[in-house]
Every structure is written in structure tokens, then in C-alpha cells.
C-alpha positions in Angstrom: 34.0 24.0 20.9 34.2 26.2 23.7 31.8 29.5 22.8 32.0 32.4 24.6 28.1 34.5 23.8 28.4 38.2 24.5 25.3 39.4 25.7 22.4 37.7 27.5 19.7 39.5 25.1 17.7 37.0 23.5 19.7 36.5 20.7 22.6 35.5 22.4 20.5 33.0 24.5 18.3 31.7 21.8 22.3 31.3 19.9 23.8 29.9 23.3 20.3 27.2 23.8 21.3 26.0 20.1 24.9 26.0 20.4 24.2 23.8 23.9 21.7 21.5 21.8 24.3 20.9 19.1 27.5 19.5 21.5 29.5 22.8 21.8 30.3 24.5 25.3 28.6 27.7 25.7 29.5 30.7 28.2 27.7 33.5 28.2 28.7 36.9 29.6 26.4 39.9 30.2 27.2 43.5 32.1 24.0 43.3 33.4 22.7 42.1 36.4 20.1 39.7 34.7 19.2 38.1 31.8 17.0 39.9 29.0 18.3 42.6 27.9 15.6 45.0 26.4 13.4 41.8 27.2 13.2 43.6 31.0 10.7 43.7 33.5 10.5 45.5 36.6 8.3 45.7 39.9 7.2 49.1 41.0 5.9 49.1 44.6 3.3 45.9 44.9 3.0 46.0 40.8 4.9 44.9 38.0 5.8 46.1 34.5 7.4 45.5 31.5 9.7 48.6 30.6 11.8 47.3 27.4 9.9 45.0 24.7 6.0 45.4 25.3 5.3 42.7 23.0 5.7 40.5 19.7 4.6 39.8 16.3 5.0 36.4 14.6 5.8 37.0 10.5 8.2 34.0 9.8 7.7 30.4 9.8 10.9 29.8 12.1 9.9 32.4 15.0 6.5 30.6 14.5 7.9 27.3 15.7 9.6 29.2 18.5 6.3 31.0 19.5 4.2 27.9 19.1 6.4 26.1 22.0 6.4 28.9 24.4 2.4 29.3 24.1 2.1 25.2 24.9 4.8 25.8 28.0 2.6 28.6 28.9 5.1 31.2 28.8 3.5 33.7 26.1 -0.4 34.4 25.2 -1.7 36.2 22.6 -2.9 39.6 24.4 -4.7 40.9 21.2 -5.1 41.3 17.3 -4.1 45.3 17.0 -4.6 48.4 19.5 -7.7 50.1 18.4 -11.9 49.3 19.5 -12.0 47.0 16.4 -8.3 45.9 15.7 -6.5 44.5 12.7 -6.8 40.9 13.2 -3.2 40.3 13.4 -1.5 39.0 16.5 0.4 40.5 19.1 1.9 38.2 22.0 3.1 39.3 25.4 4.9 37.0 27.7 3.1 35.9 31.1 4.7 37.8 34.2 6.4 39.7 32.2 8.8 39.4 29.0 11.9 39.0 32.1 10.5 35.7 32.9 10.5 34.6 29.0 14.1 35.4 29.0 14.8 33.9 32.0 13.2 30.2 30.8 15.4 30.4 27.4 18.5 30.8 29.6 17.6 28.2 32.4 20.2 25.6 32.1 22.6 27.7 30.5 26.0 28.5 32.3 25.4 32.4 32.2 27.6 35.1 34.2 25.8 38.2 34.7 27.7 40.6 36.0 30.5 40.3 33.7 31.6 43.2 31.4 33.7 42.0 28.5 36.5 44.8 28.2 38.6 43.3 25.0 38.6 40.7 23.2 42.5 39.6 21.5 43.1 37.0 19.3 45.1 33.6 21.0 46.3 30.4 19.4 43.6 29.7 17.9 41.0 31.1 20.0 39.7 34.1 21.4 41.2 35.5 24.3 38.0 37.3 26.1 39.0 40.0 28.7 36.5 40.7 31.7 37.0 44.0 33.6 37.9 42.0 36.8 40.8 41.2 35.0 39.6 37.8 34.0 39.7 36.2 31.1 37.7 33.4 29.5 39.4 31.3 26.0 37.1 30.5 23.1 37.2 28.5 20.4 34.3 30.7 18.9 33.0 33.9 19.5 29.2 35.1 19.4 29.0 38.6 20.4 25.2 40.0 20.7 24.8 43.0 22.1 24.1 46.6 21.0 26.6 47.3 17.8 28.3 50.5 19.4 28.8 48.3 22.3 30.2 45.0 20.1 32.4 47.5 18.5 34.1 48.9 21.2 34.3 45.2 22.5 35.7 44.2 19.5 38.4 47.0 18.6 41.4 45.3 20.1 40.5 41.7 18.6 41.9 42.9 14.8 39.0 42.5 12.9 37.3 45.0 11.1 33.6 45.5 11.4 31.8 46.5 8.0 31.5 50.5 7.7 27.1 50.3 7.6 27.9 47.9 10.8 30.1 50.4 12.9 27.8 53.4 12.0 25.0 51.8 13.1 22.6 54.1 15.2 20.2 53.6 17.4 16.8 55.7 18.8 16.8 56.1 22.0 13.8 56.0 24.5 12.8 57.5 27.8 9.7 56.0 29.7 8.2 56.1 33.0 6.8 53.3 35.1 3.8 54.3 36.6 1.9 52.0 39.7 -1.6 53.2 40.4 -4.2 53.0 43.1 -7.2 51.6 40.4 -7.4 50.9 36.8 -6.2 53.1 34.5 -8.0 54.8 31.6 -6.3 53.2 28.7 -9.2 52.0 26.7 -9.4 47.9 25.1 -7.5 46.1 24.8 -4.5 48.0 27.1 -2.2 49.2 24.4 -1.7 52.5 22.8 0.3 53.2 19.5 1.5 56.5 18.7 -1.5 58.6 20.6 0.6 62.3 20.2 3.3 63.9 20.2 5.4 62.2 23.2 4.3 58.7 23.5 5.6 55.9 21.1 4.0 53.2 23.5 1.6 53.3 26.5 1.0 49.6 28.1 -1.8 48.6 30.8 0.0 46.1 32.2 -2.8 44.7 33.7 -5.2 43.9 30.9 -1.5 42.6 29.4 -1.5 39.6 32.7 1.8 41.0 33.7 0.5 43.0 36.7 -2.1 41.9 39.3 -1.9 45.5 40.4 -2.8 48.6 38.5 0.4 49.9 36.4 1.3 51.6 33.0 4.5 51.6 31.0 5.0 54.7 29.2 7.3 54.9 26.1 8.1 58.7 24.8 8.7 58.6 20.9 12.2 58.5 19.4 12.0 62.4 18.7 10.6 63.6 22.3 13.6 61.0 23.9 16.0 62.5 21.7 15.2 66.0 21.9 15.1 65.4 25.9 17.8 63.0 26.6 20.2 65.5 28.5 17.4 66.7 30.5 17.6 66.5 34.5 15.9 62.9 35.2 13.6 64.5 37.2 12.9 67.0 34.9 11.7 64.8 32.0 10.3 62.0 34.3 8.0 64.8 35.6 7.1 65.9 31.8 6.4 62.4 30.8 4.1 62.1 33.6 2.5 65.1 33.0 1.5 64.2 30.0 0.6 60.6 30.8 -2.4 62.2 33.4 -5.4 61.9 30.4 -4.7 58.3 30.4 -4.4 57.6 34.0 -8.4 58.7 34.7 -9.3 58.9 38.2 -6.5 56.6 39.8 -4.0 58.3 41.5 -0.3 57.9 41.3 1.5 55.3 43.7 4.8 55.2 42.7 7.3 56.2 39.6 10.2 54.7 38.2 12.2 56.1 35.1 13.9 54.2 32.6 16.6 55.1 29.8 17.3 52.9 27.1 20.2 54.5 24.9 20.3 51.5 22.7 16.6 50.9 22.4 15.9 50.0 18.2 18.4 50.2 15.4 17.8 52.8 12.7 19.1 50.9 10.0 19.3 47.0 9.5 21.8 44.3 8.3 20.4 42.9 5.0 21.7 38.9 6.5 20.7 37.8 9.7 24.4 37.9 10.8 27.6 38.7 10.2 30.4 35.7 10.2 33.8 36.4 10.2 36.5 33.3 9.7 39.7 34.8 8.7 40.9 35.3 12.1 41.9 33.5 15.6 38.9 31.7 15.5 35.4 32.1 14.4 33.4 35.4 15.1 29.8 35.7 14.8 28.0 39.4 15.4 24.1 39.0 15.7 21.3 40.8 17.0 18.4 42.8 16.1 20.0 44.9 14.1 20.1 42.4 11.4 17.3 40.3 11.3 14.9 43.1 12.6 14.3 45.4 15.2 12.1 43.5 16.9 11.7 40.5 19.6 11.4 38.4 16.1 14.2 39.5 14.6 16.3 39.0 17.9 15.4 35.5 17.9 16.0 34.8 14.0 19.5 36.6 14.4 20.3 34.3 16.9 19.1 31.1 15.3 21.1 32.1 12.5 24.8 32.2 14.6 24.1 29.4 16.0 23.2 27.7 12.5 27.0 29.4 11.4 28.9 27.8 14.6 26.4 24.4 14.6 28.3 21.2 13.4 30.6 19.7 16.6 34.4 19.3 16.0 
């Protein structure tokens, strides 16, 4: 078949790899201007950070096998066993140079389009009938559409099928952060990752002692409530709050450069009890993944799209 993946996340390039393995012809579109999604990483000055996922857990046997050939390619490590002076003993992975360049290996050899927003999708002979806001268009035999629900929905309101209600009220938290490049190390005790400290911060990431950065820089992730209660604030305003606040965990270095970041769609409130959701009455076959229905995390990205590619799998 000829699939058309919406969304260069990983779930639509972990769904668009298996698709490719399994015979079928995979495009996949993506707004942005490069793969990843919230799998995003970002240089500041001479340094470089992860600003969307900081890192990973492994909790199933299938993300296992997924995780096990990445650390033998050399793409992820295990940065540490829980963010405290003693730990928890369970594993948390970060990617090397940063989760982009993770992303970026899963979708080498794929035929992606960044750069492509998908307007409206209509239903063809057959096929999908995928509308680009160049005023392209791109046929499918199959549909895979990954991205961020509000955002599938909207996609998905001129093709004439109907998304479950507990699907198009999805919502998500939101998160502000700052990227922060520094003159020395920072003050962010072993092993370089901070859950929940206060108030503000959700997330704060050395990105150093993470071997994304060869250069001093933190990642700093407000909390759901302190992004939501500020979200409408001047940029400037809030980036110079955040920061504010970040000084006890800077230490003695002193402030390079900084670079805000919004995510509006950054974790799902509510999850999908399945792993997808397949729909087969219409033009063709639709498939709706992410990690809104495995999980809302790198691991349940992946699973949800190992599971719409499983759906679309067997060549016709």
C-alpha cells in the first residue's frame, strides 16, 4: 500500500520504519522543520540541550527490544538509576547528542517531508486524499496520523469520520522551559537531574553530566500548574521568572545565553486504554497513534507506534 504517516514524532517513525520493513510505501509528512517532535534538541551558543523528552524508562518487554538495539548502535546510554544521592535502582536512558539525533537515526532512510502541514484530509476512491497547505495533495491507500490529538482532529474533521468523544476531548499540560548555556558547571548535584524540586520546576537537566553537551548548559522545565497559570504571559516576562528562579541551581557560573521554549501539547492528561485506535469503515484504513494511548512517555510513543504498524502490517 501507499501510507501516508502524519507526524514525524517517534511514533509515526517507529510506525513508518515497520510499515517500510513489511513491503508497504511509507510518506511521512510533518509541519515541522525536523524530525522528533517532543524528541527535540537544540544548540544554545557553543552548547547543546535537550528541551522536549529529557529521558526514558524501559517497563515492557517490546520497548526493551527496541532499547536493547539502540544501546548496541550506540545511540542511547543509561545516564542513571533515579535522581536522588542514592537513587532507586531503576533505569533511566538518555540518547547520546541529544534525543534529536535518536529521532533522526529511526527516520534515516525513510522518505520524510518536513515542512509539510497536512490541512484536510477527504476520503477518494478508495484512498485518502491528503491535502498539504501548498495546495498539494498526496493519495493513500492507508492513513497513520500521529500527532498531538487536538491537532489529528482538526486534521481529521473534513475526512467523515468521527473520532471517539474521550479522543476529541483529549487535553494536554502544557510546559514552559528555559535553555540556559553557562560559563562553568552548574550546581545541580549527582547525577544531573532534578524531579519536582519546588513550586516551578517539573524538570531541571545538566546536560552535561547527561553527554548531550560538551559545554556547560541546563534545561529547565516549569511544572504543569506554573506553565498553565503563566502561559499568556509576555515571553520575556516568564522567561525572566523562570530564570529567576533557576539562579540556586546555577551556583557560581554565570549566564551565557537563553533560549525559551513552549510546548502547548507537551503530555496528555488522560490516556487511550489500547495502544491505538483503527478505523476501517471508511475510504481506506485510518490508524490514530501516539502517546496518548500507550503512555505519555518516550515508551509509550514507541509502543503506540509498533502497534499501527502491527494494524496496517500484512502486504496486499
Amino acid at each position: 500500500m501507499d501510507v501516508v504517516v502524519v507526524g514525524a514524532g517517534l511514533s509515526g517513525l517507529i510506525a513508518a520504519r515497520n510499515l517500510t520493513r513489511t513491503g508497504h510505501r511509507v510518506t511521512v509528512l510533518d509541519k515541522g522543520r525536523a524530525v522528533g517532535g517532543r524528541m527535540a534538541t537544540r544548540r544554545v551558543g557553543d552548547a547543546r540541550l535537550d528541551h522536549g523528552a529529557q529521558f526514558f524508562t524501559v517497563r515492557t518487554p517490546e520497548f526493551a527490544d527496541e532499547v536493547a538495539a539502540w544501546i548496541e548502535l550506540g545511540l542511547v546510554h543509561e545516564w542513571c538509576r533515579g535522581f536522588g544521592p542514592e537513587g532507586d535502582g531503576y533505569p533511566r536512558y538518555a540518547a547520546r547528542n541529544g534525543m534529536t539525533a535518536l529521532a533522526k537515526h529511526l527516520a534515516d532512510g525513510l522518505e520524510v517531508r518536513c515542512n509539510s502541514l497536512v490541512f484536510a484530509v477527504r476520503p477518494g476512491d478508495g484512498c485518502w486524499d491528503v491535502g498539504l497547505d501548498d495546495a498539494t495533495s498526496v493519495r493513500a491507500d492507508a492513513l497513520v496520523v500521529t500527532c498531538p490529538l487536538p491537532q489529528a482532529f482538526s486534521v481529521l474533521v473534513s475526512s467523515g469520520v468521527e473520532l471517539p468523544k474521550d479522543l476529541r476531548e483529549t487535553e494536554y499540560d502544557r510546559t514552559l522551559s528555559i535553555l540556559v548555556a553557562l560559563d562553568r558547571p552548574s550546581a545541580i548535584p549527582f547525577p544531573g537531574g532534578v524531579q519536582n524540586p519546588d513550586d516551578v520546576f517539573g524538570f531541571i537537566a545538566d546536560n552535561v553530566s547527561k553527554g548531550v553537551s560538551e559545554q556547560p548548559a541546563v534545561t529547565f522545565h516549569a511544572n504543569a500548574a506554573w506553565s498553565e497559570a503563566h502561559w499568556d504571559d509576555d515571553p520575556a516576562v516568564s522567561t525572566a521568572a523562570l530564570l529567576e528562579r533557576a539562579q540556586p541551581w546555577l551556583g557560581s557560573a554565570q549566564v551565557l545565553e537563553v533560549s525559551p521554549k513552549r510546548w502547548r501539547f507537551a503530555t496528555p492528561r488522560t490516556i487511550w486504554p489500547e495502544r491505538c485506535w483503527v478505523h476501517l469503515d471508511g475510504a481506506a484504513p485510518l490508524v490514530v497513534a501516539g502517546d496518548a494511548f500507550a503512555g505519555p512517555r518516550v515508551e509509550g510513543a514507541v509502543l503506540s507506534g509498533l502497534a499501527a504498524a502491527a494494524s496496517l502490517a500484512s502486504p496486499v
